[in-house]
C-alpha positions as CSV (number, residue, x, y, z in Angstrom):
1,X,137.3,-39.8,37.2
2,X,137.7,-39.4,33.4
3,X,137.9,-35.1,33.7
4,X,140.8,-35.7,36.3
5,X,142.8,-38.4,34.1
6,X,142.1,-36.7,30.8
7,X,144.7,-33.2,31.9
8,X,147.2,-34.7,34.2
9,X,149.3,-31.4,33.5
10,X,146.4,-29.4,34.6
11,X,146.0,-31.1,37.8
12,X,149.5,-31.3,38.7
13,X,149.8,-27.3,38.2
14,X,146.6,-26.9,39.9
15,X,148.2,-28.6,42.8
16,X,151.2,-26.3,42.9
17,X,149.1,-23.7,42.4
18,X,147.3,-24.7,45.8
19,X,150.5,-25.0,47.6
20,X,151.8,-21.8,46.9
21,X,148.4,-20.4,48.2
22,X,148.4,-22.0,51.3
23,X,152.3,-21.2,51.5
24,X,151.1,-17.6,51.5
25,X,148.5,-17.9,53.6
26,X,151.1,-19.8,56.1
27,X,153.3,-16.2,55.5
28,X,150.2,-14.1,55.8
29,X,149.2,-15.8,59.6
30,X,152.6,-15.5,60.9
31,X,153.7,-12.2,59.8
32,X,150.4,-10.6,59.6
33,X,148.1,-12.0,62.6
34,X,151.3,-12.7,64.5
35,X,151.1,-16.3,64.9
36,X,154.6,-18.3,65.1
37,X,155.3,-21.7,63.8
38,X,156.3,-24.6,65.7
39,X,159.0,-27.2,64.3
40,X,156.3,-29.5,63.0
41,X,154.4,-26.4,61.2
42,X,157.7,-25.7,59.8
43,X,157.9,-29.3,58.6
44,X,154.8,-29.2,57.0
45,X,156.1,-25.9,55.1
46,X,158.9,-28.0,54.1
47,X,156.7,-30.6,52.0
48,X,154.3,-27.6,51.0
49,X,157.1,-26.4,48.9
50,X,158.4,-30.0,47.9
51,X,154.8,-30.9,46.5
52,X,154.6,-27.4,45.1
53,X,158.0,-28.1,43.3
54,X,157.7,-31.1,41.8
55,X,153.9,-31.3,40.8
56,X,155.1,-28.0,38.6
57,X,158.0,-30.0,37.1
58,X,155.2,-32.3,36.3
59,X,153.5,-30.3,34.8
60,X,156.2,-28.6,32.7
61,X,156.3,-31.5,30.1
62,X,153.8,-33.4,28.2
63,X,156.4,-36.5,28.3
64,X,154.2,-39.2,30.7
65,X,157.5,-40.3,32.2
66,X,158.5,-37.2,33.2
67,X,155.4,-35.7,34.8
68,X,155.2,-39.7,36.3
69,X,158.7,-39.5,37.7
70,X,157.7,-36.3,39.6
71,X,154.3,-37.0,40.2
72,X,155.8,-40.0,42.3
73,X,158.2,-37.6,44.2
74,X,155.2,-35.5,44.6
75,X,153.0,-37.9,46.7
76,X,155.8,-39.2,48.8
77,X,156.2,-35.2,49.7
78,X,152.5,-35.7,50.2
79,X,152.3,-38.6,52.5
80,X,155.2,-37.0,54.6
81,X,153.4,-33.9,55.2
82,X,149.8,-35.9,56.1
83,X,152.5,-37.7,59.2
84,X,153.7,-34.8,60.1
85,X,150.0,-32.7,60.5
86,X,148.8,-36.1,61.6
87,X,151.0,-36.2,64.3
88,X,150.8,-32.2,65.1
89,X,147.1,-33.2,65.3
90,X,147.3,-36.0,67.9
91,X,149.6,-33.8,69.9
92,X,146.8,-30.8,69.8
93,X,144.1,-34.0,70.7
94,X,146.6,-35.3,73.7
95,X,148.6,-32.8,74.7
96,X,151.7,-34.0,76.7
97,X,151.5,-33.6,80.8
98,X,154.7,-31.6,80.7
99,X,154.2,-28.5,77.9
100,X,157.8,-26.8,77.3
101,X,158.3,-24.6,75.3
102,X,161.0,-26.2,73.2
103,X,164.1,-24.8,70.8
104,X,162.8,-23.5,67.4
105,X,163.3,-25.0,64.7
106,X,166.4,-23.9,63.2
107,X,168.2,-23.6,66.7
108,X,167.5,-27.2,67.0
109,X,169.2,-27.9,63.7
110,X,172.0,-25.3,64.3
111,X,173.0,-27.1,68.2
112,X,172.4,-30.4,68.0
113,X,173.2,-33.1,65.5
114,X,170.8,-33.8,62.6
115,X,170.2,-37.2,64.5
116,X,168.9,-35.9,67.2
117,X,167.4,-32.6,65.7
118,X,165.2,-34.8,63.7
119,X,163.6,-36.7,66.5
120,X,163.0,-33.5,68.7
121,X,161.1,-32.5,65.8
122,X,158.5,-35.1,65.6
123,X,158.4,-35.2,69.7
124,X,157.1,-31.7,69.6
125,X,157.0,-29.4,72.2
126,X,154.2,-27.0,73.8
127,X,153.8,-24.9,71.1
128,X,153.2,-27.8,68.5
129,X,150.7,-28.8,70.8
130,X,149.3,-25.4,71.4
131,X,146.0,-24.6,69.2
132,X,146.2,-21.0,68.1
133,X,143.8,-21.0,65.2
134,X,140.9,-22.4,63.9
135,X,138.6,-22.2,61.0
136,X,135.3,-24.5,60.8
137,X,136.3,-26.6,64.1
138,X,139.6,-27.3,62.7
139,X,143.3,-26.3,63.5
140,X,146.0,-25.7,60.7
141,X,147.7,-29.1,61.5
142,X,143.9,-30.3,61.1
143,X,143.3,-28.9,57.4
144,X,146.7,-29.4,56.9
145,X,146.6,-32.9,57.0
146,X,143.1,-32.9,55.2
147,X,145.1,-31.0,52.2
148,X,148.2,-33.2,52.3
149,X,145.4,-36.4,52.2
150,X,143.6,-34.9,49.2
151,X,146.9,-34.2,47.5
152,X,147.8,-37.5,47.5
153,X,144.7,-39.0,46.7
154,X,144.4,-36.8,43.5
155,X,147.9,-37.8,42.5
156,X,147.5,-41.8,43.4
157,X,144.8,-41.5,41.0
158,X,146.5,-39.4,38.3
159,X,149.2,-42.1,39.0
160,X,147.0,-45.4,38.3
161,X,144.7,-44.0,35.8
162,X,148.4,-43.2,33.6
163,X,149.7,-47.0,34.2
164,X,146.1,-48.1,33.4
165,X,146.0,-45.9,30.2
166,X,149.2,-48.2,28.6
167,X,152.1,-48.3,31.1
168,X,154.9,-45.7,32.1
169,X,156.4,-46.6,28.6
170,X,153.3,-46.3,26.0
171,X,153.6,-43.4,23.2
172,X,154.9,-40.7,25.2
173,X,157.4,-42.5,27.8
174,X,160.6,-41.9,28.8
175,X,162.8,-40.5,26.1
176,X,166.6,-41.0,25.6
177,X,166.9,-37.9,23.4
């Protein structure tokens, strides 16, 4: 685990790197092969682009509390996206008795009440349940969640390997300057 510890900033823009691609790949699916998201897909886009974001504000500084702060923010964007593709994933395993075809996403949010917009969401609908492409045995909620898993693996151990190395404060910690 040494090669993974010893270039945090390397890692964390290698993992924004690796959003953006599967961001485009997202883009190339739906407006290329045709394929339209569901709420939850759009979700997971969501926390694509917030672990994208703030795993390259990590990686913009050297400073260990900086690249920390957001490497934290990073893997809580992480863990939210593995629910979400977990979830899309049981729905695709168990699909409800009743499939509707529900509101999109944004006409959800744009009729109803962020508090109820936000549990239609993770209810899903037919077409979160609906399996329109596969690669290897494995849907896009599937590697999805697989990606969102790794992501947060790599950064928990970017994470503990820095607080092993001296805590959040040693040599290049938070500055006030």
């Amino acid at each position: 685990m040494n090669w993974l510890t010893a270039a945090p900033r390397r890692v964390l823009a290698l993992i924004s790197v690796a959003c953006v691609a599967m961001l485009a790949f997202g883009m190339y699916l739906q407006h290329v092969v045709g394929l339209e998201p569901c709420p939850m897909c759009i979700v997971q886009r969501y926390a694509l682009i917030a672990v994208a974001i703030f795993t390259g504000l990590a990686s913009a500084r050297a400073q260990k509390g900086w690249w920390m702060t957001w490497g934290v923010l990073a893997l809580v964007a992480a863990g939210f996206g593995a629910f979400v593709a977990a979830r899309q994933s049981w729905l695709q395993w168990y699909p409800p008795e009743v499939a509707t075809c529900g509101r999109d996403f944004y006409g959800m949010i744009e009729n109803y009440p962020i508090s109820r917009a936000i549990p239609m969401i993770f209810r899903g609908s037919g077409d979160c349940a609906a399996i329109d492409w596969t690669f290897l045995g494995g849907s896009i909620a599937n590697w999805s969640f697989i990606c969102f898993v790794g992501f947060g693996l790599v950064l928990l151990v970017l994470l503990v390997g820095a607080l092993k190395k001296g805590g959040s404060r040693g040599g290049s910690g938070y500055s006030m300057a």
